[in-house]
Each structure stands twice: as C-alpha cells, then as structure tokens.
C-alpha positions as CSV (number, residue, x, y, z in Angstrom):
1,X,87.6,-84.9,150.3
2,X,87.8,-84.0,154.0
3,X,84.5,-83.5,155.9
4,X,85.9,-79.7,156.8
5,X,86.8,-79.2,153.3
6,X,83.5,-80.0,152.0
7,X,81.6,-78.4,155.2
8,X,83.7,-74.9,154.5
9,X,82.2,-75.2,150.8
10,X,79.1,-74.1,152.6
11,X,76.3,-77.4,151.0
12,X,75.8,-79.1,155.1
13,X,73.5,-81.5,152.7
14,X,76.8,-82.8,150.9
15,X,78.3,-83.1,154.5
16,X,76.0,-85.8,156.3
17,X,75.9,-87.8,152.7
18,X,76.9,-91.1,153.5
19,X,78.1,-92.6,151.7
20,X,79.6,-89.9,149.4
21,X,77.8,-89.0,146.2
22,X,78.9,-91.8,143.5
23,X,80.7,-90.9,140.2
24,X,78.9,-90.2,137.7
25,X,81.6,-89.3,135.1
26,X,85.9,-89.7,133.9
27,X,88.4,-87.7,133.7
28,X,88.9,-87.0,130.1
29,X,91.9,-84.7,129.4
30,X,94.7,-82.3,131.6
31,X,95.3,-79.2,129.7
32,X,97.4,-77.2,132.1
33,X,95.0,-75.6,134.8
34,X,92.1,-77.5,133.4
35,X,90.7,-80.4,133.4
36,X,87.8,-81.6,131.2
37,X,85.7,-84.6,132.3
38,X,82.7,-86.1,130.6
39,X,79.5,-87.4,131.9
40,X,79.2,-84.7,134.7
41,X,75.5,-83.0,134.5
42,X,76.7,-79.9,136.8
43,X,76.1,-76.2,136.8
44,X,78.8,-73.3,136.6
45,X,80.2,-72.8,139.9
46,X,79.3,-76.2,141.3
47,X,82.1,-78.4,143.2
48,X,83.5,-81.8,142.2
49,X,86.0,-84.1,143.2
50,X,88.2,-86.1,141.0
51,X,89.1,-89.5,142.6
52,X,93.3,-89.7,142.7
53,X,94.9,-92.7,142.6
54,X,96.4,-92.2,145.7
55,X,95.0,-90.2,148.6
56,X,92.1,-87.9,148.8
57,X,90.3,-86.4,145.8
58,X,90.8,-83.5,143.9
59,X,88.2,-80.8,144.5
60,X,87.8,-78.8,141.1
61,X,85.3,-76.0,140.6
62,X,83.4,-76.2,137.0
63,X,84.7,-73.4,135.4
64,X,83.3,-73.5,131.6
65,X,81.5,-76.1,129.3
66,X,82.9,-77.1,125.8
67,X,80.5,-79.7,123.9
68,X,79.7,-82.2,126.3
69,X,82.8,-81.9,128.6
70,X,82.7,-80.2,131.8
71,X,86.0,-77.8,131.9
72,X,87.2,-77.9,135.8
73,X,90.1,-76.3,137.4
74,X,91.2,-77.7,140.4
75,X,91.7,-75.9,144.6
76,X,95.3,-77.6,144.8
77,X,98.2,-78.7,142.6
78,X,97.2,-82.1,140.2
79,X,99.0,-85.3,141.1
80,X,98.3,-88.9,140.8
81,X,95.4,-88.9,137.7
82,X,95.1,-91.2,135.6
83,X,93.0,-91.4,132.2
84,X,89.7,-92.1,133.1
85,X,89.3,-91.2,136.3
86,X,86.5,-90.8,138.3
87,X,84.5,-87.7,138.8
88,X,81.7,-86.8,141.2
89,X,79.5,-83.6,141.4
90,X,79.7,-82.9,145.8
91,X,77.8,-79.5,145.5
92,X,75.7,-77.4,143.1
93,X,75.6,-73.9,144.8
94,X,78.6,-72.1,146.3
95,X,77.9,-71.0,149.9
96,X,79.9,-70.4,152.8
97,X,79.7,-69.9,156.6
98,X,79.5,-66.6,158.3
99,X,79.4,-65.5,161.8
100,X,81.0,-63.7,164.8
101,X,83.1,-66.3,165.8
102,X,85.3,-65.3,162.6
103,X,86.0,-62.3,164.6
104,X,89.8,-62.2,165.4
105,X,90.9,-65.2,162.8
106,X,92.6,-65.6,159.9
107,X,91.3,-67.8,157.5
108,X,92.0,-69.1,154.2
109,X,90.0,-69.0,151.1
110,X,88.1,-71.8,152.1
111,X,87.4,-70.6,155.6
112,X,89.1,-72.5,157.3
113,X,91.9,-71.4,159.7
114,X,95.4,-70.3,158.8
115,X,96.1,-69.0,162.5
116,X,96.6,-72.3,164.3
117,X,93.4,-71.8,166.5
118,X,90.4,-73.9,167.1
119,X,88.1,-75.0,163.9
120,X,85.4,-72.5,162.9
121,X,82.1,-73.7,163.9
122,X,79.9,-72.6,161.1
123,X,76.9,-70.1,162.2
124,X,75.2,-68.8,159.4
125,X,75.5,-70.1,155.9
126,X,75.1,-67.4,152.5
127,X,75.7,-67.4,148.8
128,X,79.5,-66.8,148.1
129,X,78.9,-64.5,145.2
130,X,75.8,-62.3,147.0
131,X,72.6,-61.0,145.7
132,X,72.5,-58.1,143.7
133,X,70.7,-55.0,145.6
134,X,68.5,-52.3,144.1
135,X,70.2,-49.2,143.3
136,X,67.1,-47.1,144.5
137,X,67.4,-49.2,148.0
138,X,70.8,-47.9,148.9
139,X,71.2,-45.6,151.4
140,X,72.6,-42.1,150.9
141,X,76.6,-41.3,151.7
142,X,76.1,-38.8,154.2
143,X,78.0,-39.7,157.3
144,X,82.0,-39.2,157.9
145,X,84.2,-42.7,158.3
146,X,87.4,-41.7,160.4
147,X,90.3,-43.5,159.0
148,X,92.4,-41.9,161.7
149,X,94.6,-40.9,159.2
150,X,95.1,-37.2,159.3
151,X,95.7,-36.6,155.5
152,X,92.8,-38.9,154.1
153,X,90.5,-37.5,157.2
154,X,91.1,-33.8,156.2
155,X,91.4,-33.6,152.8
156,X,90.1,-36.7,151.0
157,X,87.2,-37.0,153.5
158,X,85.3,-40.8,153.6
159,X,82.0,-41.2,154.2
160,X,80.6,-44.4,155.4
161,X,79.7,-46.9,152.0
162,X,82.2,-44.7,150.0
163,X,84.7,-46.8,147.5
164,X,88.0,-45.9,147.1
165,X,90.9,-46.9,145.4
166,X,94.4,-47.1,146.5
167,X,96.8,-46.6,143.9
168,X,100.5,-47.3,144.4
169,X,103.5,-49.0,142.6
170,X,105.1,-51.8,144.4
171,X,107.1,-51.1,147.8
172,X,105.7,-47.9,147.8
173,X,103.4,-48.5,151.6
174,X,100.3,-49.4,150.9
175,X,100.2,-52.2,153.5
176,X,101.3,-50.0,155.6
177,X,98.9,-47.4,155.2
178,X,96.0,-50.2,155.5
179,X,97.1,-51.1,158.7
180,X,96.6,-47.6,159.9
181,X,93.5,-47.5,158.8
182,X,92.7,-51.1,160.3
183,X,93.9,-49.8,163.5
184,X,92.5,-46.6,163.8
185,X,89.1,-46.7,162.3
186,X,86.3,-46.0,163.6
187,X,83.9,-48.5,161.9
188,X,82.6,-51.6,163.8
189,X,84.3,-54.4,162.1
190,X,86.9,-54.5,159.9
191,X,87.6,-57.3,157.1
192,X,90.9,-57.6,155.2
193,X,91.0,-59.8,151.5
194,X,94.9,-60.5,151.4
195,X,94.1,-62.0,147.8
196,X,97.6,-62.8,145.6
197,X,100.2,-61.6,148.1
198,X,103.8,-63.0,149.1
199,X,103.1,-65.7,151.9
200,X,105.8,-63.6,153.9
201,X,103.4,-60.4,153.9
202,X,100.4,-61.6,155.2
203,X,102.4,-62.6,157.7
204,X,104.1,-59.3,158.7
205,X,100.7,-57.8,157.9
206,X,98.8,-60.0,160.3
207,X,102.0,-59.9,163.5
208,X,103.3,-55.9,162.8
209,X,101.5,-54.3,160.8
210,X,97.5,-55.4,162.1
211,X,98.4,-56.5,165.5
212,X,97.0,-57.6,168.5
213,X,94.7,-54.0,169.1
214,X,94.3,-54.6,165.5
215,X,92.7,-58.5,165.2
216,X,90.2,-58.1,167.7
217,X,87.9,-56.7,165.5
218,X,89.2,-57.6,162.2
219,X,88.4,-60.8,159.7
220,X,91.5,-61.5,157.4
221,X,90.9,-63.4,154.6
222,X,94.4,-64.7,152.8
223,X,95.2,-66.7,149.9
224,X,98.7,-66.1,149.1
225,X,99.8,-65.8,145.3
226,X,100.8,-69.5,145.0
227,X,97.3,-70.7,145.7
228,X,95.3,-71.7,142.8
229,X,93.2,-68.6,140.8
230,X,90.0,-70.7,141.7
231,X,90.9,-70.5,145.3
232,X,92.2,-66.7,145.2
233,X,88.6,-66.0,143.3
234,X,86.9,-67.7,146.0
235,X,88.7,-66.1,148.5
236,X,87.7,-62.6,147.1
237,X,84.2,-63.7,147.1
238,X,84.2,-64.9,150.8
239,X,85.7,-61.6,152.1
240,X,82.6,-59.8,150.4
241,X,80.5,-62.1,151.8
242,X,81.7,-61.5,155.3
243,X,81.5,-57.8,154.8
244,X,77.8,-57.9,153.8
245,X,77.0,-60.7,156.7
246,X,78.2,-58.1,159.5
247,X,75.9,-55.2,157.6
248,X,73.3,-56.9,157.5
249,X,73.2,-56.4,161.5
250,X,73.8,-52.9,161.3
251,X,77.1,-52.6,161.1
252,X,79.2,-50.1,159.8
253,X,82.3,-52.3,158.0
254,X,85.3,-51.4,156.7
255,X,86.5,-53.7,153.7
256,X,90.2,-53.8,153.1
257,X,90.6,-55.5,149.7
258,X,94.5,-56.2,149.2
259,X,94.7,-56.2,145.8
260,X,92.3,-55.6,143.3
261,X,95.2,-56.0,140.8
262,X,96.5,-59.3,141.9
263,X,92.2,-60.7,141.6
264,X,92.0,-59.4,138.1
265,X,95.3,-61.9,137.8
266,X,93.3,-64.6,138.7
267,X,90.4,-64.0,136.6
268,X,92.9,-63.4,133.8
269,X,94.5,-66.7,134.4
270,X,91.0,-68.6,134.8
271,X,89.4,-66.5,131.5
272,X,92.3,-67.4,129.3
273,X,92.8,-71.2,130.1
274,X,89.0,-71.8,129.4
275,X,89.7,-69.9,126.2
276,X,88.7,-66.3,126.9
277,X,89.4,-63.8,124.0
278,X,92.7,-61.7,125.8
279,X,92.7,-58.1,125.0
280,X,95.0,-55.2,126.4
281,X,97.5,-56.7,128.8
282,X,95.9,-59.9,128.2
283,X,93.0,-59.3,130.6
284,X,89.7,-60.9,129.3
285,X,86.4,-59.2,129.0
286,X,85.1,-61.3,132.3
287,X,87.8,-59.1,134.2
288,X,86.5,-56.3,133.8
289,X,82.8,-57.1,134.9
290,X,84.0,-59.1,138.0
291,X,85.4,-55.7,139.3
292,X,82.2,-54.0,139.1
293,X,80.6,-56.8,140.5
294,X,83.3,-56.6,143.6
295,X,83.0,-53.2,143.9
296,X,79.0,-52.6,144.0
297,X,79.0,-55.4,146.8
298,X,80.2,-52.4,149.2
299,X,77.9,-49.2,149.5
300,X,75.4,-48.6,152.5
301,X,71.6,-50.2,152.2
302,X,68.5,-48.1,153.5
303,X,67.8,-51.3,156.2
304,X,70.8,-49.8,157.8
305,X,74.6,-50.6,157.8
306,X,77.6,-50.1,155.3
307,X,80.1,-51.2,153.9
308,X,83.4,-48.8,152.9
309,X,85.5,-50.5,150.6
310,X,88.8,-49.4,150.3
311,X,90.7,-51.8,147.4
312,X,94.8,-51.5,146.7
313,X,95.5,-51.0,143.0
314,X,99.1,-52.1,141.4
315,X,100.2,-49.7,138.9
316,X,102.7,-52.0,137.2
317,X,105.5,-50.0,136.4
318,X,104.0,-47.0,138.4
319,X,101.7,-46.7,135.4
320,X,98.7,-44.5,136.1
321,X,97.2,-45.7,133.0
322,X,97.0,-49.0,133.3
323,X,94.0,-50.9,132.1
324,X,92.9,-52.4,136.1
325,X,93.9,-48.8,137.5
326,X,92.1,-47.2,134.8
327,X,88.9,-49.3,135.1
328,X,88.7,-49.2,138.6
329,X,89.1,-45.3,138.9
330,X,86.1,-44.3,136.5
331,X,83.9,-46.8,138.8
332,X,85.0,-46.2,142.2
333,X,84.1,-43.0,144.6
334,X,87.9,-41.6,144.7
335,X,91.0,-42.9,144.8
336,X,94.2,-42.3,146.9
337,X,97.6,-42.0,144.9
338,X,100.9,-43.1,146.6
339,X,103.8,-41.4,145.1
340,X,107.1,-43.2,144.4
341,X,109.0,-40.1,144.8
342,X,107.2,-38.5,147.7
343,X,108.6,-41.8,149.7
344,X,111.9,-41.4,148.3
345,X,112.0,-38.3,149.9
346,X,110.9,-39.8,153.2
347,X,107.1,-38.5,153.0
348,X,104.7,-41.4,154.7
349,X,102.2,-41.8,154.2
350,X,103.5,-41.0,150.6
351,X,100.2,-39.6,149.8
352,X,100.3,-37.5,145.7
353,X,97.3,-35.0,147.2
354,X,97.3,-33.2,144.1
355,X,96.2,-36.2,141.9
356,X,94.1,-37.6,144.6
357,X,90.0,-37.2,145.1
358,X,87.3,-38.4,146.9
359,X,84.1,-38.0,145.0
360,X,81.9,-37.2,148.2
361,X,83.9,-35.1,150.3
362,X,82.3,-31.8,149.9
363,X,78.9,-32.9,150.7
364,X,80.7,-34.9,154.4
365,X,82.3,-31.4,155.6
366,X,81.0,-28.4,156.3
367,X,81.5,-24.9,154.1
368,X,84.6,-23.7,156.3
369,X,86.3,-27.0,156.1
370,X,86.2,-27.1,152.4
371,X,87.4,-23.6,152.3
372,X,90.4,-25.0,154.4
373,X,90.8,-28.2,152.1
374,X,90.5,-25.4,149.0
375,X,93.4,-23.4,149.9
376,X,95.8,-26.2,150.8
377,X,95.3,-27.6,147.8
378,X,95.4,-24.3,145.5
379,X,99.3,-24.1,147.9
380,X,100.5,-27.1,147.3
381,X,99.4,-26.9,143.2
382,X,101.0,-23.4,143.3
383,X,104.6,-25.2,144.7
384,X,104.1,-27.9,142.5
385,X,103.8,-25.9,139.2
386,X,106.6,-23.5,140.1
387,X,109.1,-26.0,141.4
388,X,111.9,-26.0,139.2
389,X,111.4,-22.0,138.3
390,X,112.1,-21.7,142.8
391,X,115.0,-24.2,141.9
392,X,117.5,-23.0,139.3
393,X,116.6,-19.4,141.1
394,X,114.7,-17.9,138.2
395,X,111.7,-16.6,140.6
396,X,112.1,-13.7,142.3
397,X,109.8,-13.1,145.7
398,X,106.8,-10.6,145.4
399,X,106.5,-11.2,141.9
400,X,103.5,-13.8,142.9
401,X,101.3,-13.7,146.1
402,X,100.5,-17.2,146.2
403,X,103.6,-18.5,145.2
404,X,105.1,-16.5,148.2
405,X,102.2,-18.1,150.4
406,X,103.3,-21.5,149.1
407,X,106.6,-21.1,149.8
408,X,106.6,-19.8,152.9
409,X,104.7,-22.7,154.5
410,X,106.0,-25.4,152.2
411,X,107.4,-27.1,155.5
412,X,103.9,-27.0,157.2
413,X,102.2,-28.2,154.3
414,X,104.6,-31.4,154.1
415,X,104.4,-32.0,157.7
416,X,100.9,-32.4,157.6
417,X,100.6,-34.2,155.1
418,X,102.9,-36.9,157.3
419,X,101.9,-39.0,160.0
420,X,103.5,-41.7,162.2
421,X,102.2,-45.2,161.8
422,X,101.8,-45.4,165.3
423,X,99.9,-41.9,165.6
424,X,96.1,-41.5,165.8
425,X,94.5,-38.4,164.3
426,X,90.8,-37.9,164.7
427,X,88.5,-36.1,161.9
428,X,87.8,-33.1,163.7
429,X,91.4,-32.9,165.3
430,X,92.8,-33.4,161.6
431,X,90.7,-30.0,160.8
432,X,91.6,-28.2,163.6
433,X,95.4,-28.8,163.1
434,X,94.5,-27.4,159.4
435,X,92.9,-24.5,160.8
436,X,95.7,-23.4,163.0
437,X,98.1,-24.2,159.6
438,X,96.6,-22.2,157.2
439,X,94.2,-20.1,158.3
C-alpha cells in the first residue's frame, strides 16, 4: 500500500510505521466481492491489506464476521491472490482529512485528487462516519437559503439546514438543475457527492455544468459507478464529513448529494454479498438505516452553522413509489419533483410544482408571500384538473371563475416557472416578479 493511500485513510499512526504492520492472518476464500481471511483480530470498519503476489497489496475494508473469518471486500478489482495469502490489519478507525485547501478540488473517495493538481496536504483529521448530535441541540430552520433559482426560491422556499429531495427519472435535468444551484447559491461553501455516476458526467458536471465561477468555492467528491461499493460508501461518508468540517466554523454549507439512489446501490450490493436478508427491490434492511443516518448529518447546530442538504433521487422507471424515493420522502423536509413530460414540452427546469413541497416554507416567508405562493398554486391545480375538458372543447368560458383566471395567464404561469441555466434570480426578486404576475 502506497504511503498516500494509507495517509488519505486518515490513521497518520499507520503512516510513519516502519516497517509496515506484520501479517497476522491468510487469505481463506474469494466469494465474488468478498473475501474471508482468518486470523485477523479487527473491528468492523477497520482497513487491511492483502499481500498480492505481484505488486502492491490489496486494501480491503472488513465488512462483516462469520465464525472466526473476517469477511473483507476489497477498494480495487482482485488480481494476483493466491490461497493463503497474507493479511495485515493497517488501521482500526476510519478517519479522513479535512481542510480549506480542499476548496476548489476534486477528489476521489479516498481524498485524494482526481483533478491533476498538487497532493492534498492533510489539515485536520475527523471520523468518516461523524458523531451523532442531540436533537434538542439543533438549531431552529428559520433563515431563507437562496438557490437562485426563481421557482424553488418562490414557491418551495429553503431555509438554511432544510433537507430536500430531488426526485427525477433519468435524463430528465437534475445535474443540471444542481449546477444552478451550485452556481448561484448563496451559502459559503458548497460540497458535491458525485457517488455512482457515468465517469463521462462528472466530467461535464465538473467543466460545463459547475465551472470555473462554480469550483472556487465548491468540494466535489466523485466515485464514478465502476468503483467498488466500499469505495462509493466511503465516498458518501467523506462528502458528509467535509460538509460538517466547514460548519463547524460557522459556515452555512450547501451539500449536493448526487445520488442518493445510486448509495443505496452500493449498500445493496455490500448488504447482500455479506448475506443480508433482501426485501423489496432487493434492498437490505441496512439500506434503509444508512439513509437516515446520511440525511440527519445535515441540519443546522445551535454552536452556529448549517448544513442544507439537497440529495438527487432516481425514480426507476419514473416510479414515484419506489421503495428509496418513498423512504427518503417521509424523512426528508420536501422534495422537488422533475417531470418527464414537463421537459418534453421544453419546460426547464422541469419542475411538477403541483406534486412538489417544502415542509418549512410557510414559516421562511412572510403572510403576503404565502398568499402569492397560495394562488399560483390553486391556478395551476385549477389548469391541471380541467385540462383535457379545455382540450376536446367541452368547457365553455364564464362557467368557472378560476378556471377563467387559470386560463388566461396559463402563459405567465409557465414562464415563471422557467429559467435559463445561465440566469440568476434572487429570493426577493423571484417574489417581486410573482407579485407583478398574479397579483
């Protein structure tokens, strides 16, 4: 194992160890992702390397226990092991590095860099999975985050420590709607998990869609989909960790998690090869309790600082009702629904506001702004409900007030609800624009 390798697992102990720790147990069995070795005294979570024939070891992360053999699943792909092979514990605790310098990189799940820059000199070393906080020493939600994004600012208003998903089905722009966000946010710092993604997205994401204005005050995190589930886990866990390092010093952070669906596939994957019970969809029990770990790692603390966490949702198959959306909307603060046939028709952000919510928006805006947000929404539920009747010509106008209302700014309402990913629109300007609209 490399001394950066071993360095970005966070244990500085393991780093100056000369020489390296000494095996202290074999290489039993290869069961597809998962190794067993025996011998190994090592706690769950704790790093190993396997000793290859040929070439540097095989780090592994113990993963599960049956009898007296360690179950270990390893970072890269398993070459060159032979039966009995040696195995040797290289740390107990996960912990990573943390710092300012991060600021502007992309990393990999391991922290170290993907963006052909200098090395990372580690600053500030924490626990990778974080320490659980007192819900009674949480802040209160009481402060607007602007997105810059006139249709979540107005209508699905974000306070600061807020969670909310974003539901979409595939192709459907929810990278692009992040990117916005990154962009035009006003929070201090802004980290991005690209967790399970096509190698060829975080690219566009990191060059197009983030961009130069974009990385100066952003942290991407990416482990593409054809890293190993250990590493996309760990991954996950880092970007948290980054988050929670920055508001710590009183920062307000926005946490772009990209996608929640795609780290429930990797749980999945790890669960079931160390012989997890599957149920619906085949996701294992330890899925479901990793997501509300993830998601109570955002939230604002009394010392000050937040962190709003905003986490991308697959609906596979443009299923609503899927078991990961369905989880994850009765635990987070709101969610945002991208419609498939709302960007057919050319609508971007392709933003369903009619089966979209954000738990805490009336107590962020003021009684005349949630009389405006009240009356766009009773419009464009009106058009939505009468649809078909307006188009085989079965409606005749005057018969229903609102439904005349509705139709005659049906053009407004849609443009509104549109933006330009290159356009900025501020919170109060987003209200403003709905005043002159509606009112």
């Amino acid at each position: 194992m490399s001394a950066a390798l071993l360095e970005s697992l966070g244990d500085r102990l393991s780093v100056v160890t000369v020489p390296p720790p000494s095996i202290c147990g074999v290489l039993t069995r290869v069961t597809g992702m998962v190794l067993g070795a025996r011998g190994v005294r090592a706690p769950l979570g704790a790093y190993c390397e396997v000793v290859a024939e040929q070439g540097e070891g095989i780090t592994c992360e113990v993963v599960g226990f049956d009898g007296d053999e360690v179950m270990l699943m390893p970072f890269a792909a398993v070459q060159g092991l032979l039966p009995g092979t040696g195995v040797r514990v290289m740390t107990h605790t996960a912990r990573v590095s943390v710092g300012e310098k991060l600021l502007g990189r992309v990393v990999d799940g391991l922290g170290l860099p993907l963006d052909g820059g200098d090395p990372i000199e580690p600053e500030v070393y924490v626990t990778l999975r974080g320490e659980r906080k007192n819900p009674l020493q949480r802040a209160p939600i009481d402060e607007v985050l602007d997105v810059g994004v006139r249709a979540i600012n107005s209508l699905l208003t974000i306070g600061r420590g807020q969670r909310i998903g974003l539901i979409a089905g595939s192709g459907v722009g929810k990278s692009m709607l992040l990117g916005m966000m990154t962009r035009f946010t006003t929070a201090d710092v802004v980290v991005v998990g690209m967790i399970g993604e096509r190698g060829r997205e975080v690219l566009d994401f990191v060059t197009e869609t983030l961009g130069p204005e974009g990385r100066r005050r952003a942290v991407v995190v990416a482990a593409p989909g054809d890293c190993s589930p250990v590493v996309r886990l760990r991954a996950t866990h880092y970007t948290c960790a980054i988050a929670e390092h920055f508001r710590d010093q009183g920062k307000n952070v926005l946490l772009l998690m990209d996608s929640l669906t795609r780290v429930a596939h990797a749980q999945r994957e790890v669960g079931l090869a160390v012989g997890e019970p599957p149920t619906t969809k085949g996701y294992t029990p330890s899925v479901f309790s990793m997501i509300n770990e993830l998601v109570e790692r955002a939230g604002s603390v009394a010392s000050g600082g937040s962190i709003t966490g905003i986490y991308t949702i697959l609906a596979e198959g443009d299923d609503a009702n899927d078991p990961i959306v369905d989880g994850a909307r009765a635990i987070l603060d709101g969610h945002v629904l991208l419609s498939r046939e709302l960007a057919a028709l050319g609508q971007y952000p392709a933003i369903d506001i009619n089966l979209s919510v954000s738990r805490l928006a009336n107590r962020l805006v003021t009684a005349d702004q949630r009389s405006l947000v009240r009356k766009f929404r009773r419009l464009m539920a009106t058009w939505e409900e009468n649809r078909d009747l307006v188009a085989v010509g079965a409606y005749r106008p005057g018969t229903d007030p609102d439904l005349d209302e509705a139709l005659q700014r049906r053009g407004a309402l849609r443009s509104f609800l549109q933006q330009d990913s290159d356009e900025r629109v501020d919170f109060e300007g987003g209200f403003r624009q709905l005043a002159e609209m509606i009112a």
